[in-house]
C-alpha positions as a Python dict, from the first residue, in 0.01 Angstrom:
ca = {
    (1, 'X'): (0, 0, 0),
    (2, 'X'): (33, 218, -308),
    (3, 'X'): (413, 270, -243),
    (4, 'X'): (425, -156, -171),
    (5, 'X'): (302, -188, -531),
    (6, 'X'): (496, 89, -732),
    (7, 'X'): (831, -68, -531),
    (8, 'X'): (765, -435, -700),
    (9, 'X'): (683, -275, -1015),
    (10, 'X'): (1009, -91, -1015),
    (11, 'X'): (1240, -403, -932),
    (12, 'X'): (1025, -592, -1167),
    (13, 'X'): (1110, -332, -1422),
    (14, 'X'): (1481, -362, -1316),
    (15, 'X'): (1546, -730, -1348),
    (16, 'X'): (1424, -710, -1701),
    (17, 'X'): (1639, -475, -1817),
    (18, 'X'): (1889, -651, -1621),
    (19, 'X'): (1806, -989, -1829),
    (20, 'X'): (1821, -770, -2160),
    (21, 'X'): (2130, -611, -2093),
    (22, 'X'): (2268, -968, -1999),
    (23, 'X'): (2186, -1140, -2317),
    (24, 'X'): (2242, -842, -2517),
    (25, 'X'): (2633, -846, -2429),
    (26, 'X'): (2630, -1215, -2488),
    (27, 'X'): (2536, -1140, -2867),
    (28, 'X'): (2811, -904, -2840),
    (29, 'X'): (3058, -1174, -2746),
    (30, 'X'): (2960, -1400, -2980),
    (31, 'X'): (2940, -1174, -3268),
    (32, 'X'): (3258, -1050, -3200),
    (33, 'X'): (3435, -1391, -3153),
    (34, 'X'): (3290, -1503, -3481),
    (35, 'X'): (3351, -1199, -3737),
    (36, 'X'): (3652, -1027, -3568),
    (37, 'X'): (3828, -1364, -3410),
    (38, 'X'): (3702, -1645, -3650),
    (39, 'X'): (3650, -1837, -3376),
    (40, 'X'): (3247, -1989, -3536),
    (41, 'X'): (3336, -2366, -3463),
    (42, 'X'): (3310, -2320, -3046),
    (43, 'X'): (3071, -2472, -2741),
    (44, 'X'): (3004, -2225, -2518),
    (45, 'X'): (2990, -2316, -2181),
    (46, 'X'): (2931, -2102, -1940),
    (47, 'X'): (2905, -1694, -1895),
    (48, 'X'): (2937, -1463, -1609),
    (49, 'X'): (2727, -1231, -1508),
    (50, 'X'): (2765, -873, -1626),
    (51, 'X'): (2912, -655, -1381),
    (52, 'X'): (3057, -329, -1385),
    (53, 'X'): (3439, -201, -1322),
    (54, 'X'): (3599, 173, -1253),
    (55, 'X'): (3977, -54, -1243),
    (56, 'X'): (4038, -37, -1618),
    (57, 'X'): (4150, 270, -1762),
    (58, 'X'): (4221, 430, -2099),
    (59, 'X'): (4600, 328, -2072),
    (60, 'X'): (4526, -63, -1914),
    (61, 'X'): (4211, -51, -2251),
    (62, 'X'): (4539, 46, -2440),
    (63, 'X'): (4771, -270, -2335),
    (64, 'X'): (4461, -508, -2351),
    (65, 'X'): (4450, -421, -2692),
    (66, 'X'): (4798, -402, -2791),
    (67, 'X'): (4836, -800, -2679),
    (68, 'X'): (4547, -884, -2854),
    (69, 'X'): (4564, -1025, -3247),
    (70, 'X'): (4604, -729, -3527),
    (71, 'X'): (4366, -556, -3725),
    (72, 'X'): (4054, -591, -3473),
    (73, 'X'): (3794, -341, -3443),
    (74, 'X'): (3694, -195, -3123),
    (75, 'X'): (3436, 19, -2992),
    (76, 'X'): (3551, 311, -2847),
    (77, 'X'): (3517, 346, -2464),
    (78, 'X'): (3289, 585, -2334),
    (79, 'X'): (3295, 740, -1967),
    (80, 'X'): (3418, 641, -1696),
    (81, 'X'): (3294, 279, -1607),
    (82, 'X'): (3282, -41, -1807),
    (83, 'X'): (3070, -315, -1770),
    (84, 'X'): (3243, -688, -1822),
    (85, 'X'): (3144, -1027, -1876),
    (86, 'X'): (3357, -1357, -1861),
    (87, 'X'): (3284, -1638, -2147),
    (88, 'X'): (3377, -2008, -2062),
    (89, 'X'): (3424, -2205, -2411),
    (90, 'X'): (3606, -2524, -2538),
    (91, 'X'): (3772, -2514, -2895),
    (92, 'X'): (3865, -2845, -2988),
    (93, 'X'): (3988, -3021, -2660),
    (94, 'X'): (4078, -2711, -2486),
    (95, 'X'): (3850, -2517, -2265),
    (96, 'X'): (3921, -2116, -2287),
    (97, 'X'): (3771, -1836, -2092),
    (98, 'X'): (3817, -1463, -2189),
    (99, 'X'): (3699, -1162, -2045),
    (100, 'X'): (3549, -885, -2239),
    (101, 'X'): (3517, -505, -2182),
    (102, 'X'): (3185, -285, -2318),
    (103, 'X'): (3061, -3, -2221),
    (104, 'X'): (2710, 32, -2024),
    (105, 'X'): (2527, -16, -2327),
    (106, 'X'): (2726, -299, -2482),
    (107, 'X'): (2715, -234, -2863),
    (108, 'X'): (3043, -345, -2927),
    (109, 'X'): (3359, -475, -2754),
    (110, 'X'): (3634, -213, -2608),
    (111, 'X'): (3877, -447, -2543),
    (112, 'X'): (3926, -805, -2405),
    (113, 'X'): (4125, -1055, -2228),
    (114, 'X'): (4237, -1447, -2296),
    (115, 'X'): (4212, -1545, -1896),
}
């Protein structure tokens, strides 16, 4: 019974920091589409759930960046794995979605994608 009660406890404890880590890359997002792509007069629709990727690497964070506008600032990758999250907009008539790349702890964004 003991081992019944510490196993909820520790998914309980999970999903939260699952929730936190959720809404914490969202303020990523939005900060960074704000400040770094003046982009403040959007609806957001709709965003993915985080999930982590091994598929992009150092040289494929290099060419993500390269097509993106000039003078952005990134944060720099660290390790091996990178967790993403897709954003669903509209700007004006037009409804966007992007991808963006952070790393586990999403502080800042590595690199991103218009989809």
């Amino acid at each position: 019974m003991k081992h019944l009660y510490l196993f909820i406890i520790g998914i309980a404890l999970l999903s939260f920091t699952s929730c936190g880590r959720q809404q914490q890359a969202k303020s990523v997002v939005k900060e960074f589409m704000d400040r770094q792509l003046h982009k403040a007069d959007i609806s957001y629709l709709d965003f993915s759930d985080v999930d982590s990727t091994h598929a992009i690497t150092d040289s494929l964070v290099q060419a993500l960046r390269h097509r993106a506008p000039s003078g952005l600032q990134y944060e720099d990758p660290k390790g091996r794995s990178l967790i993403f999250i897709r954003a669903k907009y509209t700007e004006g008539d037009d409804t966007l979605s992007a991808t963006f790349y952070m790393n586990s702890n999403p502080t800042g964004i590595v690199a991103f994608k218009d989809n």
